[in-house]
N, C-alpha and C positions, 0 to 999 in steps of 0.2 A: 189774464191769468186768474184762476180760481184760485179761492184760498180756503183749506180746509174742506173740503167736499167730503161727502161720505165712499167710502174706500168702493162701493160697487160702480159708484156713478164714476171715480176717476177711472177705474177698472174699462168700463165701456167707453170713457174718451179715448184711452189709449188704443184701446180693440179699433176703434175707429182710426184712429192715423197709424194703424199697422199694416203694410199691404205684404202679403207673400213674396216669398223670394221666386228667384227663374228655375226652369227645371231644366234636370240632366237625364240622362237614356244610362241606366247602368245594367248590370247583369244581375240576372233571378239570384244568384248566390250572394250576390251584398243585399239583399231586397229587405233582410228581417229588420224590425224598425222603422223603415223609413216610410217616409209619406207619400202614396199615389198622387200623380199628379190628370190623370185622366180614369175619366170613369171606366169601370170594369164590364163587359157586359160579354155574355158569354154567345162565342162563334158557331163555338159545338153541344151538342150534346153529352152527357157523359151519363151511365155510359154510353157510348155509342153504339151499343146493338145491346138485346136484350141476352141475360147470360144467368151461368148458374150460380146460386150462393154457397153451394157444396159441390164435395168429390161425391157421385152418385149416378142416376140414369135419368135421360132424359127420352120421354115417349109421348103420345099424344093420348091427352085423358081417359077419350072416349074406348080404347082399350080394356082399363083397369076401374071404370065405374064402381063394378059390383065386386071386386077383386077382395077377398077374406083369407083368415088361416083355412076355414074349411075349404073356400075355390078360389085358389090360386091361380096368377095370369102368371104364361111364361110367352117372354119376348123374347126375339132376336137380336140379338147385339150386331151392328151392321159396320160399328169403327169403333174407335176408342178420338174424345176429340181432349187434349191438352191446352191450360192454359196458350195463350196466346197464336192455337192455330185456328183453321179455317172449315168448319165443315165440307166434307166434297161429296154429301149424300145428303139428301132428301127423307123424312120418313114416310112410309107407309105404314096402311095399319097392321098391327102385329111386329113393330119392330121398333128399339130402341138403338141409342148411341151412348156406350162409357162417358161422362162428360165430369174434369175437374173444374174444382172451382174457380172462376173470373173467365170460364171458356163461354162463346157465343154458341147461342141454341140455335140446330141444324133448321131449317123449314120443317113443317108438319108436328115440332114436337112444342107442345103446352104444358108440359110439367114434367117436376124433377121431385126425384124423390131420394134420398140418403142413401148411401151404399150398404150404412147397418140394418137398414129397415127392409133390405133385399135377403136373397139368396142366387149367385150368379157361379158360373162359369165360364169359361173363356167366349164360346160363343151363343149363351143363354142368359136371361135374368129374370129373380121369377118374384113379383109383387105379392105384398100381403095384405094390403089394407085397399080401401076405396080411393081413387086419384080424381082430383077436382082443377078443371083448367083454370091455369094462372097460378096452381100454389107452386110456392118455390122458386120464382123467379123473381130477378133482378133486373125490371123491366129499363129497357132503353132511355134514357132524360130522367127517372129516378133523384139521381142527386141535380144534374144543373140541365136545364131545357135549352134551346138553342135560343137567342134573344133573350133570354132572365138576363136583369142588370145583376150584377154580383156584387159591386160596392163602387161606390163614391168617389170622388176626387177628394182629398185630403183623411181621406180613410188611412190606419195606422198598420203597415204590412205586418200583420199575426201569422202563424202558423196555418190556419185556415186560409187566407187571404194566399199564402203565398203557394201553398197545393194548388188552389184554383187557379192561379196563373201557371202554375207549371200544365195544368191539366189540360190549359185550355191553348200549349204553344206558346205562352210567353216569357220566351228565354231571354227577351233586353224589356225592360219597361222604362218607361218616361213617370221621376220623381221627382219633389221637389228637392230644390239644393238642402245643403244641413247649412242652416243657418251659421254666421261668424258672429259671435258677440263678443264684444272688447269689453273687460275686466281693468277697472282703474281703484285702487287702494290708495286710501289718505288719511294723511294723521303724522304729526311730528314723533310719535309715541309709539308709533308700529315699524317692526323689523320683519324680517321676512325670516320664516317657517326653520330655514338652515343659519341663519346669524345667531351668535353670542344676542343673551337675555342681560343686556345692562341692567341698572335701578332705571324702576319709571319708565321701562319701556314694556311693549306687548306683542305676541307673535302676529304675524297674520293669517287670523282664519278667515277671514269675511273670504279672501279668494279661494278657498277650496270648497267650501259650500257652498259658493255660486258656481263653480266650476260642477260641480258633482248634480247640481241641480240641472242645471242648462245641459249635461250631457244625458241625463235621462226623458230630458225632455226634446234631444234627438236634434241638440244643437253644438258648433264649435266651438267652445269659449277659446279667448284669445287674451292669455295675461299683457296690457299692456304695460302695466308698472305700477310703482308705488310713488305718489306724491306726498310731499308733506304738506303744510296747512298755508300753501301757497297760490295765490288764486293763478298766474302766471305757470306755475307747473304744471298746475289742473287740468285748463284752459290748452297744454300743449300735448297733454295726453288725450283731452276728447279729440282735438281735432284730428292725431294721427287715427282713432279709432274712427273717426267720420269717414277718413277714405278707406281706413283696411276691411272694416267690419259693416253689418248689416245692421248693427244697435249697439250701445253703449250703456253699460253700467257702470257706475260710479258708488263704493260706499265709504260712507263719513263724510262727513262736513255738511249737512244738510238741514241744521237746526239752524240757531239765530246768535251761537255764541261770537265771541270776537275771533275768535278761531276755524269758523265754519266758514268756507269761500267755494264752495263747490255753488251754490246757486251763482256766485259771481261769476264763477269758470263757465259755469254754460253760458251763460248771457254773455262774454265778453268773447265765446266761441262761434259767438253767433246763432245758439239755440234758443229757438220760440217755447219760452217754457208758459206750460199750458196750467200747470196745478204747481201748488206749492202747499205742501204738507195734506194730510187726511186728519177724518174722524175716526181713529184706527188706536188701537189697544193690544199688542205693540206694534210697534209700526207707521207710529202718527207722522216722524220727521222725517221728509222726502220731496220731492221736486221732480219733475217729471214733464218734457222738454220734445223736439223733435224737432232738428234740422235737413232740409233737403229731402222728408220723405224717410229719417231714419230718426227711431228714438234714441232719445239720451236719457236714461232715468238713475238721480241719486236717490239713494239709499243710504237709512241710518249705518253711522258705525259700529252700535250696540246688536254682535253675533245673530241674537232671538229675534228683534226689531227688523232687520235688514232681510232676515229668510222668511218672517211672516209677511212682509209684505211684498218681499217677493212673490209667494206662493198667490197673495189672494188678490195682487193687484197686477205686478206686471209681467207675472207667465203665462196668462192666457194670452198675452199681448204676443207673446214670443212664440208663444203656440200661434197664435193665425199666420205671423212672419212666416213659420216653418211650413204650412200650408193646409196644416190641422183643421180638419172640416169641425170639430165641436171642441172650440178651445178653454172653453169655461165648463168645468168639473160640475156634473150631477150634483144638488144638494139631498140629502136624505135626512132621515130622522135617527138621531142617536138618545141614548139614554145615560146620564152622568154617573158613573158608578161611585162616586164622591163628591160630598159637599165642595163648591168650592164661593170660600167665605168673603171676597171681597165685590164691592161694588162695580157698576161700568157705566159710568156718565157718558161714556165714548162706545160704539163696538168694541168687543173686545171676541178677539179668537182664538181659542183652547187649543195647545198642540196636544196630542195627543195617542191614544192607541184604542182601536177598535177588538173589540170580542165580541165575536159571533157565536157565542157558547149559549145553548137554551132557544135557539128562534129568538133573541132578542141581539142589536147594536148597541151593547156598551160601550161606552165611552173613557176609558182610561186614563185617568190624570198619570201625569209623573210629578213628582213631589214641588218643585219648584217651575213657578211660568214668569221669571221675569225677563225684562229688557237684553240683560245681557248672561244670560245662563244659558249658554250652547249646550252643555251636556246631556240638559233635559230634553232635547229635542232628539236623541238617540232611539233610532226604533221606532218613534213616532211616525205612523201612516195616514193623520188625519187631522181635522182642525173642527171645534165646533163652535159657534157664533152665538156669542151671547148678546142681545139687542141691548142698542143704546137704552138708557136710563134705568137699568136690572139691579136688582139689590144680589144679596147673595144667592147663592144657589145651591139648594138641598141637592141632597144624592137621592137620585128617582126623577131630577128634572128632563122633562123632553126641550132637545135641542134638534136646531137643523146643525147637520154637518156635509162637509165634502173631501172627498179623498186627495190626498198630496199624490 
């Protein structure tokens, strides 16, 4: 077991005993979100025949070369061709075809020219400008070639991603499952969200912000329950989560008081626990564990503590689970748009809000960052990382950050 590691190095032992889950064959219409589980590479071409970009005429250039307002070319109109149909003529020279746009161009014609830029009649149309071959067309493999890979295995299905599959016949694809993660609450002192607020008690939010996390991150959560400061209840909640769920999360009990027995619960579960707490600001107290091939990771019961180290330790972890080909978040360069006055003997990680105002990545405090002020973390899209042993920090400092 390690102890105290710096939060990136636990971050990649976890990435490391994470394997993906199995995949399922679902239909193009549940597709948004979820993760490809086989590479994309395209069958077809698209488009598949060369076509027009406007309602206009298609003719063969060498017609209308030298074509002016003072010498006008007049072509023959030989059909009219409509989206979606089939040319059933050929051109020759001196003769055009009506063509709307996404229609396929007949043989012999090399350019289209706009209907405003004509003068027609039902069976004439008469050019005004010089015609140059290839202008105007929407040539054949344009957007995707036949053999272009189009994306990855564990690629995230966007909007883009999921046209290309429709475009290219992929009405069922093969994804990874949506992960189950089992949710355990502990603490004699917490009630749940709908109970009466006795004295000295507190609701429980730790499950709704890992539930709200883990579902944007395109996972099941699965509340198993609330434990109290019982190693025995703990210990009977991970293990039901061992067989329902794909990973276990645990928050509270993970410091060193007389009342913390969540590291006992894992170990008497029979969990090989790997780390035990970080070099992390907030978010130092945690344990972090993996029986059978499935993690088990506690987290602080302090709201701030529990979500920050969610985010920077064990969601890429839950991202590779899910099948996420790039589970650990871009870092970039942000700029602090406020002093912020206190020390970091430890990492410490700014939650925060980005502005893109001016070509510059502000960095936006909200007024309070501590341990247990959930509030602040409201609106917050991003975190910025202040290196261990940093004294205070002027407003104008450059920071690496990465997005939630």
């Amino acid at each position: 077991m390690i102890i105290n590691p710096d939060y990136k190095s636990a971050r990649d032992l976890l990435l490391a005993l994470a394997l993906p889950v199995d995949v399922e064959r679902i239909s193009l219409p549940e597709a948004a979100g979820r993760v490809l589980a086989r590479d994309l590479t395209a069958e077809k071409s698209i488009p598949p025949f060369d076509a027009s970009p406007y309602d206009g005429y298609a003719f063969c250039a060498a017609d209308a070369q030298k074509a002016s307002r003072e010498m006008p070319v007049k072509l023959r109109i030989l059909e009219e061709i409509p989206a979606g149909a089939v040319p059933s003529v050929s051109l020759t020279r001196g003769t055009a075809v009506k063509i709307l746009t996404g229609a396929p161009l007949p043989a012999g014609a090399d350019v289209v020219v706009p209907f405003e830029r004509t003068e027609f009649t039902q069976d004439m149309v008469t050019i005004f400008q010089a015609a140059k071959s290839g202008e105007n067309i929407v040539r054949a493999g344009e957007d995707v070639t036949a053999g272009q890979k189009l994306a990855e295995a564990g690629s995230i299905i966007d909007a883009g991603l999921a046209g290309c599959l429709a475009s290219q016949g992929r009405a069922n694809i093969e994804v990874f499952r949506r992960p189950v993660i089992g949710i355990i609450s502990t603490g004699n002192e917490v009630v749940e969200a709908h109970e009466p607020l006795a004295p000295g008690k507190i609701r429980n939010s730790n499950r709704y912000t890992l539930e709200t996390v883990l579902r944007g991150a395109g996972c099941l959560p699965r509340y198993l329950g609330l434990a109290g400061d019982r190693t025995e209840e703990i210990c009977r909640y991970i293990k039901e989560g061992l067989i329902s769920c794909d990973a276990v999360l645990i928050t509270g009990g993970v410091s060193v008081g007389d009342y913390d027995m969540t590291l006992a619960a894992m170990e008497m579960a029979q969990a090989r626990v790997v780390v035990s707490g970080v070099q992390l600001k907030p978010g130092m107290a945690c344990a972090y564990g993996e029986k059978d091939g499935k993690l088990v990771c506690g987290l602080s019961g302090n709201p701030a503590s529990a979500l920050t180290n969610l985010y920077a330790v064990v969601l890429p972890a839950i991202k590779k689970l899910a099948g996420q080909r790039q589970p650990v978040p871009d870092e970039f360069s942000v700029i602090l748009a406020s002093e912020f006055p206190k020390k970091s003997p430890v990492t410490r990680l700014l939650r925060g809000r980005l502005n893109l105002s001016e070509g510059r990545a502000l960095f936006i405090l909200p007024q309070e960052q501590g341990n247990r002020i959930l509030s602040s973390t409201i609106g917050c899209n991003a975190m910025a990382i202040i290196p261990a042993g940093s004294g205070p920090m002027a407003a104008g400092t450059l920071l690496s950050g990465f997005l939630l």
